[in-house]
C-alpha positions in Angstrom: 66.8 123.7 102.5 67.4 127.2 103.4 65.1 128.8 101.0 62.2 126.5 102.7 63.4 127.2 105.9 62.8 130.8 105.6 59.7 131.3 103.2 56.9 132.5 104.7 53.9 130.7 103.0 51.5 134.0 104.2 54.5 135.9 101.9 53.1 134.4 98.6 53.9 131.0 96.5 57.0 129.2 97.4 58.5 129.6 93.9 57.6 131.1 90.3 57.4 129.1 86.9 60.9 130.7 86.3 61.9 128.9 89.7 60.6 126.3 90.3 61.4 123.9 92.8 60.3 120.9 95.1 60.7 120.2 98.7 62.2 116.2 98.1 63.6 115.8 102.0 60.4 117.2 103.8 56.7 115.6 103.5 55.0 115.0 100.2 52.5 117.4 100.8 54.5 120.0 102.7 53.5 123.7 102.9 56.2 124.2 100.0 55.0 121.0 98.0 51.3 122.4 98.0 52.0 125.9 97.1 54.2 124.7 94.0 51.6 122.8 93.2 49.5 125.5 92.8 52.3 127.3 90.8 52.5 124.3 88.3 48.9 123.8 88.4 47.8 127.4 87.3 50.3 127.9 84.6 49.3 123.7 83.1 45.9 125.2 83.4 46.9 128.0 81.2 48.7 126.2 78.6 46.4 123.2 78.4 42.6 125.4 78.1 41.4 122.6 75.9 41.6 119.6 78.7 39.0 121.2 81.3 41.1 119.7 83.9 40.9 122.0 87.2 43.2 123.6 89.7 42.5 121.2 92.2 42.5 118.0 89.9 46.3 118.9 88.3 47.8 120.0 92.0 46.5 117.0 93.3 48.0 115.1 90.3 51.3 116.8 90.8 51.2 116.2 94.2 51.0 112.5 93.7 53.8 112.9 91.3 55.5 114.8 94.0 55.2 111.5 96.2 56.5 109.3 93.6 59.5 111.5 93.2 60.1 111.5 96.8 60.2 108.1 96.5 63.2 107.7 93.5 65.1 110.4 95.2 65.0 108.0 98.5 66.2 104.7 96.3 68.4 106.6 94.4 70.5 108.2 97.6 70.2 104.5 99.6 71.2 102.9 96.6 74.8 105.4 96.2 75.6 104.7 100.1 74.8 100.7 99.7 77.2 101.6 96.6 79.9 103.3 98.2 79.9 101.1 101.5 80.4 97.8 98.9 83.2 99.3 97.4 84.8 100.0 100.5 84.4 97.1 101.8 85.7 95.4 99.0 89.0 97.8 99.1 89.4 96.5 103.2 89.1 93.2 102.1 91.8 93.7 99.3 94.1 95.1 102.0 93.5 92.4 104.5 94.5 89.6 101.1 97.7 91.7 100.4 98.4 92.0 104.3 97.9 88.2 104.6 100.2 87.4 101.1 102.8 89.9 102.3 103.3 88.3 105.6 103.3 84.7 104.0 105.2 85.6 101.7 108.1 87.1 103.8 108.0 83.8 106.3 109.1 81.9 103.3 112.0 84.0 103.1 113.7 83.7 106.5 115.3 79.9 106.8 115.5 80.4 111.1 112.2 80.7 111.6 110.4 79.4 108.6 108.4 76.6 110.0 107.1 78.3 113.1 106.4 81.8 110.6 104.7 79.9 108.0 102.4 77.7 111.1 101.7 81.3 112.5 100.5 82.7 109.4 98.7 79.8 107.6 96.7 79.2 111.2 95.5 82.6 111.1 94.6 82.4 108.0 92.9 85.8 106.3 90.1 86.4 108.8 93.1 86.3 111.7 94.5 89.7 110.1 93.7 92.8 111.3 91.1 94.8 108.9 91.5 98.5 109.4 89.4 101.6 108.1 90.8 104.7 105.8 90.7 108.2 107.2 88.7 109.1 104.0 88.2 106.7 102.3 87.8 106.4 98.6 89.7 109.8 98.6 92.7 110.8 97.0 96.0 111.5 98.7 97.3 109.7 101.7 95.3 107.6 104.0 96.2 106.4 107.3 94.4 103.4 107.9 92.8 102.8 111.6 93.7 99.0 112.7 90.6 97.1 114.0 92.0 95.4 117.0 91.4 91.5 117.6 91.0 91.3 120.9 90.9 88.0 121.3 94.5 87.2 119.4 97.1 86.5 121.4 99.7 89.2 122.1 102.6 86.8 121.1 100.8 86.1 117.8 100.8 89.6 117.6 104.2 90.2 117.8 105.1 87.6 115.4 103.0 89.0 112.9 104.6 92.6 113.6 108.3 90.9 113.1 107.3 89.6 109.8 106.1 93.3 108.6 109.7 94.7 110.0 111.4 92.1 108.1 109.0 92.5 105.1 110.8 96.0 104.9 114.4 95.0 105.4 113.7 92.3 102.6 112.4 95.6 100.4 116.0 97.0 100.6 119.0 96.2 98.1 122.5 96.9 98.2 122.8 100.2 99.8 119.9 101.0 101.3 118.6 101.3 98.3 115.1 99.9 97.9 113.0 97.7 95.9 110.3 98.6 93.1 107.0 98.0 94.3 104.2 99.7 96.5 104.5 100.0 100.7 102.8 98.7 102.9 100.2 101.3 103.7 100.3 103.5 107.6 98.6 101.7 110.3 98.1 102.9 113.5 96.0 101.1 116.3 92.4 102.9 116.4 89.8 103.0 119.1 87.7 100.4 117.4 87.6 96.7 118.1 86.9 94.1 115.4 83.4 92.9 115.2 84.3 89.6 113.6 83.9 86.4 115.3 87.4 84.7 116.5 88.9 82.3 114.4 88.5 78.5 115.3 90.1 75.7 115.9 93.7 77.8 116.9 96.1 76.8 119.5 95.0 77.6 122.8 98.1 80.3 123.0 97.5 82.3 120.3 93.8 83.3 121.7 94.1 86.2 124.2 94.4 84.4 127.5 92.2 87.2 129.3 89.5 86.9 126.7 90.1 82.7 126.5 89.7 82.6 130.3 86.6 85.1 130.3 84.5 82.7 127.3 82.1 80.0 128.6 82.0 76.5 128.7 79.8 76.4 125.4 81.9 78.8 123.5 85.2 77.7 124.3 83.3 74.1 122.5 82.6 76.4 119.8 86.1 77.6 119.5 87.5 73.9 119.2 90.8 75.3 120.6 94.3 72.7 120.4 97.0 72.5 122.4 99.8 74.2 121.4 102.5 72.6 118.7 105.2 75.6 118.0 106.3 77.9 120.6 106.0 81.7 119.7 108.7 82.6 121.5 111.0 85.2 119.2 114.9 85.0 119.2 116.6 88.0 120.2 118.2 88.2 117.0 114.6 89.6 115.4 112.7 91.7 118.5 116.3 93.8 118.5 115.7 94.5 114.4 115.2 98.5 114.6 112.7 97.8 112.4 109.8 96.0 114.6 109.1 99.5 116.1 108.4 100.8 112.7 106.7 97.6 111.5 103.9 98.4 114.7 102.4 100.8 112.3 101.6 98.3 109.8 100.4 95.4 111.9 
């Protein structure tokens, strides 16, 4: 781009057979295009006496080569971002799976509150977790992963699902302090961005946001199919005093 950008077509040809190059971001039939086509053109004429072809006819033929080049380059670079926005899509998705199997499977492991952790959870289901967005992702080293806020759950539902990431990490500790083989849960902090995903149906009426509940009309609150409400979320002291719920609000 910055040898285009500064020759000077009254200077001479763009570029020599020795090197040779084509414009593929600007037009087709750019100034640079056309003067390497003249370059390429006068040395095919040279080589290639015995086909009679002349000047114009092989620049104008590499010119509509040019334009079909153009063309591949374009597939080719919209086809490596279509690529690499699957894949990370696919690698949210896989964290929003683990995030939901974590939490389900730590409210299986806590007799008190068992039932209402499970309800919580299973209600939710995996489009009622939080997806979040890497730093740099598909990088190496570590990420910190930007939460994409529902803001239609429920702060209470919220909360619960913040105590069942703190005690996810007291569970990961033995005797000791010492802890458990596996991976961690991955740093989440609360970003900017709100979730572009539809709310989840068919919920209790408390675990939807009652600000964003009260602000939805008639129709959509019909579409939502909202219950009444079966389980109280309200937490024992004995679990919003764990030290750990302040950590576990990074990994919500």
């Amino acid at each position: 781009e910055k040898e285009i950008a500064a020759w000077d077509p009254g200077s001479g040809p763009c570029c020599t057979v020795d090197n040779f190059s084509v414009d593929l971001l600007g037009y087709a039939r750019s100034e640079w295009n056309r003067s390497a086509a003249q370059v390429f053109a006068m040395e095919y004429v040279k080589h290639y006496k015995g086909e009679n072809r002349t000047l114009e006819f092989v620049a104008e033929a590499w010119l509509t080569r040019v334009a079909g080049m153009k063309a591949q380059y374009r597939q080719l670079h919209q086809d490596k971002t279509i690529r690499k926005d699957r894949k990370a899509l696919h690698r949210r998705r896989q964290r929003k799976q683990e995030l939901y199997k974590r939490r389900l499977d730590t409210a299986y492991q806590y007799t008190e509150i068992k039932d209402r952790a499970v309800r919580v959870v299973q209600s939710l289901g995996l489009d009622g977790m939080s997806s979040d967005e890497s730093d740099h992702e598909g990088h190496s080293g570590e990420a910190t992963y930007h939460i994409l806020d529902k803001d239609w759950r429920s702060r209470h539902v919220t909360a619960w699902l913040q105590m069942l990431d703190a005690l996810h990490l007291r569970l990961r500790y033995s005797g000791e302090w010492r802890t458990t083989s596996g991976a961690w849960p991955h740093f989440r902090t609360s970003g900017l961005k709100e979730s572009g995903k539809p709310a989840v149906r068919g919920l209790p009426t408390d675990f939807y946001s009652r600000n964003w509940y009260q602000a939805q009309s008639d129709f959509m609150k019909g579409q939502l199919k909202a219950v009444k409400p079966s389980i109280s979320l309200e937490i024992s002291a004995e679990y919003t005093k764990s030290a750990f719920v302040d950590i576990a609000r990074f990994y919500r």
